[in-house]
C-alpha positions, 0 to 999 in steps of 0.5 A: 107339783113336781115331778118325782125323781126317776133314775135316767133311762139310756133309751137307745140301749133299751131299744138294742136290747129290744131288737136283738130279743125280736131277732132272737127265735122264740123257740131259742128265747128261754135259752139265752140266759143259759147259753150266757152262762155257758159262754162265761164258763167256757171264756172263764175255763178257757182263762184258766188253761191258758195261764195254766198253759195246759192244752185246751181240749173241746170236752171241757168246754162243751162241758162247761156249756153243758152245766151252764145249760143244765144249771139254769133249766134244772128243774125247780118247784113252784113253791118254796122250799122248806127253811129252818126256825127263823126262816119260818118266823121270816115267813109267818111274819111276811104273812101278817104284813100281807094281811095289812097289805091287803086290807089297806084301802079295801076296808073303812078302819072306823067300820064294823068291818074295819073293827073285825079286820083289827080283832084278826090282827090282834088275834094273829099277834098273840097266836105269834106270841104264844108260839115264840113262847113255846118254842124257848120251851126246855125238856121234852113234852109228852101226853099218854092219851087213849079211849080208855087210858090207864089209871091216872095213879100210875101217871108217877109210875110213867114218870119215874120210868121216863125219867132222864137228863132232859126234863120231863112234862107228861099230860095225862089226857081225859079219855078221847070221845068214841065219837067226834064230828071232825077228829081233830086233835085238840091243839094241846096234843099237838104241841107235845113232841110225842104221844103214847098212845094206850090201845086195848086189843082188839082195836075199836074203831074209834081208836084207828080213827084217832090214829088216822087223824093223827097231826102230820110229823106227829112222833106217837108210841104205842102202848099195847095192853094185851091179855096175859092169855093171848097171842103173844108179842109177835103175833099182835105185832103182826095184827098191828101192822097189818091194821095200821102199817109199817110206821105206826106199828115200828113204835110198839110197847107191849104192857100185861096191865100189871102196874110193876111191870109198866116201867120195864114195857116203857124201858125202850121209849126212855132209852130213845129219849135222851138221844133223841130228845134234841131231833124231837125237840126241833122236829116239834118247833118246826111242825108247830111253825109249819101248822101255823104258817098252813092255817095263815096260808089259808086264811089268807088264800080265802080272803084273796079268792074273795078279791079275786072273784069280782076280778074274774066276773068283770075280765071274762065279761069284758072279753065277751063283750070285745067277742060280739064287737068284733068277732074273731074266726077262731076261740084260739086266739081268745084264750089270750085275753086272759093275758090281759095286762090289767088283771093279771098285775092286779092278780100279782098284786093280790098273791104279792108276786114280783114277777114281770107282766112279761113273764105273767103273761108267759105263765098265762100263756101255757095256762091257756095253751093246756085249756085248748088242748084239754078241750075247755072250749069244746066242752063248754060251747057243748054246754051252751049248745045244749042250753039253747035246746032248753030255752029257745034258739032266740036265746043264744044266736049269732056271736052270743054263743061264741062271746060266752063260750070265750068267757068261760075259757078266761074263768077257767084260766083265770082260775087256773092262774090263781091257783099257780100263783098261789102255789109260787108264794115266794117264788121270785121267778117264774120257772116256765118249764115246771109250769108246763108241767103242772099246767094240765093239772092246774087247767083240769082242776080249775075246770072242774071247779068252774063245772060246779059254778055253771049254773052261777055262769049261765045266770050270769050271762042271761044278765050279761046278754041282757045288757047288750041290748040297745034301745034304738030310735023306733021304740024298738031294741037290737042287740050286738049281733043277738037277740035275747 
């Protein structure tokens, strides 16, 4: 069988790049790549003023460095940025790849499980197709909806009175139960580009629930039912405000329940129609792809934690394991086996980072460095030492305790490491300074979630400690460096 083809490496310059990096101070190593580009903009400026023949000035150069430096080390977020309809489409589309990605050799395709991954393919296809369908949409799409909404014989009324240049759909919405288990909008609401939403003073408690639950970006107005004897206008605008806040409350519509005055209370909403109907239009299509990109997102984080968790279980055990053969004066230098480099390209590969094994192994590295200044390890050996109290000293002696406590520092990372890479979901390069940032947060929430699966850790440790036992000669058994 030959060899497949790979393109020549120059071995010497590779080996001069290497040197000059170890010569370069560790502290100054995330500079280089703005000092070069401040350099090249000080050799570019200075270029310039010299075929301008103008006077060079020190001021302009430092300040070419300046922004180079600045430019590169600007801050950036973790996560992508938002993008327009295709960009969107781009992204859901990379999504369904990277549920085939992940599927491809986990699972037998002629099994039952096989069978079901097809069916959630199928199923992520038509959702796609129907939301291509949906964004041709033309006109605008509103539903009246409320626990009590108006008399579905004023629905023409409502029409006429909205009536403009873009067409016009109006659902004309059952009443919404005084009661649900989860208050989520039903699906059809959510695909409207607005909501009127019929309230009767005073409001029930039902009615700011829904209102709560509203579907984030979702434009909705107000249609305030109010007693021809009651407070007047401003006085429930007042009400209203206080109840629901400033956003909500800047859509109101106050209607006497007469039907001949119901065209003139939704005067104001079809004057903003028209010129707003484009940005409503837009603003839907991009929520829509937002909430379908959301509801992907986590369908397929969950199904990476599932990968993710046998992963975690088999590092930190071999971490305990490399912690009784050869113990080490101090659990600092254990965080770093976290780093190891077999799990974190497999954590790369599950979370479809491109990113280097240098530079996962950088983001690792301040992952560990806020575990240690969190205090991850003092917590937890006080964990373990209070075990023992419970189950006997002959249950945890010698590097046991030292062997579990470092590997549960390399769950909470690990953990810590998932959660980042998920958040970088199409970050082509890690930024160190904004993982810096985030990095105590990230260790505090993955210790936290590691609290709530101590017990699971603990009982996985007695079976871990009962597997270093080693049957000797005599019929007896010894252990590495404890006894169980």
């Amino acid at each position: 069988m030959s060899a497949p083809l790979t393109p020549p490496v120059n071995l010497p310059e590779l080996a001069g790049l290497a040197a000059a990096r170890q010569v370069v101070p560790p502290a100054l190593r995330p500079w280089l790549p703005s000092l070069g580009l401040g350099l090249a903009g000080w050799l570019v400026t200075d270029g310039l003023l010299r075929l301008s023949h103008l006077p060079l000035s020190p001021g302009i150069t430092l300040a070419g460095l300046a922004l180079g430096a600045w430019w590169w080390r600007r801050p950036r977020p973790l996560g992508p940025s938002a993008t327009d309809v295709p960009g969107w489409l781009e992204r859901l589309e990379r999504l369904d790849a990277q549920f085939g990605t992940l599927a491809a050799g986990q699972v037998d395709p002629t099994s039952p499980a096989g069978a079901l991954v097809e069916a959630a393919r199928l199923d992520r296809a038509n959702q796609l197709a129907a939301l291509r369908q949906e964004l041709g949409r033309l006109g605008l799409t509103l539903a009246l909806v409320g626990t009590n909404p108006p008399s579905g014989q004023l629905q023409g009324t409502v029409l006429e009175a909205l009536r403009g240049p873009e067409p016009l759909q109006l659902h004309w919405a059952h009443p919404l139960p005084a009661w649900s288990a989860d208050w989520c909008w039903p699906p059809v609401f959510e695909a409207c580009d607005g909501l009127i939403h019929h309230l009767r003073m005073p409001l029930s408690a039902a009615e700011l629930r829904w209102l709560e639950a509203l579907p984030q970006g979702q434009p909705a107005w107000l249609l305030v039912q109010r007693d021809g004897q009651g407070p007047g206008p401003d006085q429930l605008a007042a009400e209203l405000q206080a109840q629901l806040g400033a956003e909500l409350s800047a859509r109101l519509l106050f209607w006497d329940g007469q039907a001949q005055t119901l065209a003139s209370s939704l005067a104001p909403l079809a004057r903003d129609l028209g010129p707003a109907a484009a940005s409503l239009r837009q603003a839907r299509q991009l929520r829509r792809l937002q909430q379908l990109h959301g509801r992907w997102q986590r369908d397929l984080e969950q199904h990476r934690r599932e990968l993710f968790r046998p992963l975690q279980r088999r590092t930190q055990w071999i971490v305990a394991a490399g912690v009784v053969a050869a113990p080490l004066p101090s659990l600092d230098l254990l965080v770093l086996a976290v780093a190891n480099g077999l799990m974190l390209q497999e954590m790369a590969r599950l979370w479809d980072c491109p990113w280097t094994l240098e530079q996962l192994q950088a983001a690792a590295g301040e992952l560990a460095k806020a575990s240690l200044a969190l205090g991850v390890v003092e917590w937890s050996s006080q964990a373990l030492a209070g075990l023992v109290k419970w189950h006997g000293a002959t249950w945890l002696v010698g590097g046991a305790m030292q062997a579990l406590s470092a590997a549960y520092l390399t769950r909470v990372v690990a953990h810590a490491m998932a959660d980042m890479l998920a958040l970088s979901a199409g970050v082509s390069e890690p930024d160190l300074a904004a993982i810096k940032r985030q990095a105590p947060l990230l260790v505090a929430q993955a210790a936290e979630a590691e609290k709530l699966d101590w017990p699971a850790f603990l009982e996985q440790g007695r079976q871990w400690l009962r597997s270093q036992t080693v049957p000797v000669a005599d019929g007896g058994s010894t252990a590495c460096e404890h006894a169980i």
